[in-house]
Every structure is written in structure tokens, then in C-alpha cells.
N, C-alpha and C positions, 0 to 999 in steps of 0.2 A: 602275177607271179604264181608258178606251179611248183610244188614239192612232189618229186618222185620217191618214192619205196621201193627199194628193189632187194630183193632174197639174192645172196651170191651164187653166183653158178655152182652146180657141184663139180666136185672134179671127177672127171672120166680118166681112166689111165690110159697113157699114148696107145698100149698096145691095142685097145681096142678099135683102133684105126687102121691098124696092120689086117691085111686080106685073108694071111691062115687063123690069125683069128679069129675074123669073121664067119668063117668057114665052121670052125669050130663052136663060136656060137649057136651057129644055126645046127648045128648037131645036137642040141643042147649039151654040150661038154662045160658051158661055163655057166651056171646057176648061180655061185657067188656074187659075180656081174652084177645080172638079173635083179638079185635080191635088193645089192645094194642101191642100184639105180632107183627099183621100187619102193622102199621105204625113205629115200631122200627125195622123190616126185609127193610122196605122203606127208614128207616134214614142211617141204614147198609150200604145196596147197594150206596143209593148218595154217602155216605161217598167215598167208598172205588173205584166206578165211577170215582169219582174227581179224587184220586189218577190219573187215567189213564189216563185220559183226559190230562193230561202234555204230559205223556211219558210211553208208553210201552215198547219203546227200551230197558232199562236197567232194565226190571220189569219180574217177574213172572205172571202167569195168576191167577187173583182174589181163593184164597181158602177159601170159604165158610163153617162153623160150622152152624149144623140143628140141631134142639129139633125137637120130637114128640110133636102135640097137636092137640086133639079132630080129630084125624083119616090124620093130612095133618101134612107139616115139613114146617115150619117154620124157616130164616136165622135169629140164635143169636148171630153171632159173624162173622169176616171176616178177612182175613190180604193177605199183598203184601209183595212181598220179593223182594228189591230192589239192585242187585248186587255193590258193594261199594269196589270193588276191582280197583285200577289202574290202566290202558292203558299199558301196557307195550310199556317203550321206547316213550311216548307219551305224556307229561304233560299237551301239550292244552288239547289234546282230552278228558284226566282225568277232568281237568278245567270243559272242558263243559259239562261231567255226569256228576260234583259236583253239577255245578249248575242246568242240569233239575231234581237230585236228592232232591235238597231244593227246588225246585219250586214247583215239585209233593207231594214233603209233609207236604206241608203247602198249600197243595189247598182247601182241604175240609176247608167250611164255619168256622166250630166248632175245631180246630186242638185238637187233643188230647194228652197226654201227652207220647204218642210214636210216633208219629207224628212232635213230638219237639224235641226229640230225634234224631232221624234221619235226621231232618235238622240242629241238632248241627254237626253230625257225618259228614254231604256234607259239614259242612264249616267249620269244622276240614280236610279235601280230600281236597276241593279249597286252603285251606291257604298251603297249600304240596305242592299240582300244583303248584302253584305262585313262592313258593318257589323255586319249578325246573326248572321252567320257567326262574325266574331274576340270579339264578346261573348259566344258559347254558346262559346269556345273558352279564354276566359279564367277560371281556378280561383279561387273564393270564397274571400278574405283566411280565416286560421286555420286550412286543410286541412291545411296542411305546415308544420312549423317546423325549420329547420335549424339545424345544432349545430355551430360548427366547435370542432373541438377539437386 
């Protein structure tokens, strides 16, 4: 099983689909645009940065969603896919992706609401481990019999 992260698109406004505007763009008549586009491709990448900055171990490499605007592309959306399968035969080691799994995605500043997702999902996986953990740790009824005397 795979958890994705994904940063919500930003929103472009319809008109920048319209042809005079387009036009207009590339005059640079709209710099506002520009801006905005550029420091929401900035908030993206932090975004999705942080992800990785935990842990790559258990991650996919960042995939990036580009819009055209005014002759350049622009990142308006972005997501990680966080592998959320089991260790085979291994519950710590599941344990401890669960947990750099909720660490990595709850690291960005802003968490988003798949972002909270997926750290529900690591601590649904940790409360499993744990579970396999204290049932390989609990001794089969009849090993020991105590005698008080």
C-alpha cells in the first residue's frame, strides 16, 4: 500500500486562458500574474522540500504538475508517494517507517489536508507494528508455572 501527498493546485484565473490575454501577457502587461504564479511555484516546492527533508528512504522522487504562462511553465501542483507497505517479517522496522512516515508528513509549516491523511494512515501502520511487536513479546499460556509456597 502507497500514500500519496499532494500540494493542491493553485488556482490560475480562467482568463488567463483567453488569447488577448495571452497576448497581453507576453507584452508583459500582466506582472501581477507573474508574481503570483511565482511565489505559489516557491510555496510548492518548500512545501513538498519539507516532505523530504525527513526521509527519502520510503519516498518517491518529488512529481511536479507545470501550467503554461506567458512563454515559461510554471510548478502548480506537486505530490510524494510515500510507500506505506510493511517490512516483511519485521515490525520494528515497519514501527520506524510509520513513524518517519508521520514525521515527513506533518513537516511542512502549513500541513494540508492530505498531508493529515497520511499521517493518520503512519499511525494506523505504527498502532499494527506495536501490535506485532507486544504479541511476539507475549509468552504462550503453559511455559511457566509458578509455585508459591
Amino acid at each position: 500500500m502507497t500514500t500519496v501527498l499532494s500540494i493542491p493546485t493553485a488556482s490560475l484565473s480562467a482568463s488567463s486562458n483567453n488569447s488577448a490575454r495571452d497576448t497581453e501577457t507576453r507584452s508583459g502587461g500582466n506582472s501581477n500574474e507573474r508574481k503570483r504564479l511565482e511565489l505559489s511555484q516557491a510555496h510548492i516546492q518548500r512545501h513538498v522540500e519539507s516532505h523530504l527533508a525527513v526521509t527519502t528512504q520510503h519516498s518517491s522522487p518529488p512529481n511536479y504538475h507545470y501550467r503554461p504562462f506567458d512563454g515559461e511553465l510554471f510548478v502548480v501542483s506537486g505530490d510524494i508517494v510515500f510507500d506505506t507497505s510493511a517490512e516483511p517479517n519485521n515490525p520494528q522496522a515497519t514501527l520506524k517507517k510509520a513513524q518517519l512516515i508521520r514525521m515527513a508528513s506533518m513537516a511542512p509549516a502549513g500541513p494540508t489536508l492530505q498531508d493529515r491523511n497520511a499521517s493518520l494512515q503512519a499511525i494506523m501502520m505504527a498502532v499494527q507494528a506495536k501490535g506485532e511487536i507486544n504479541s511476539a513479546s507475549v509468552e504462550p499460556l503453559g511455559r511457566h508455572i509458578d509455585v508459591l509456597v
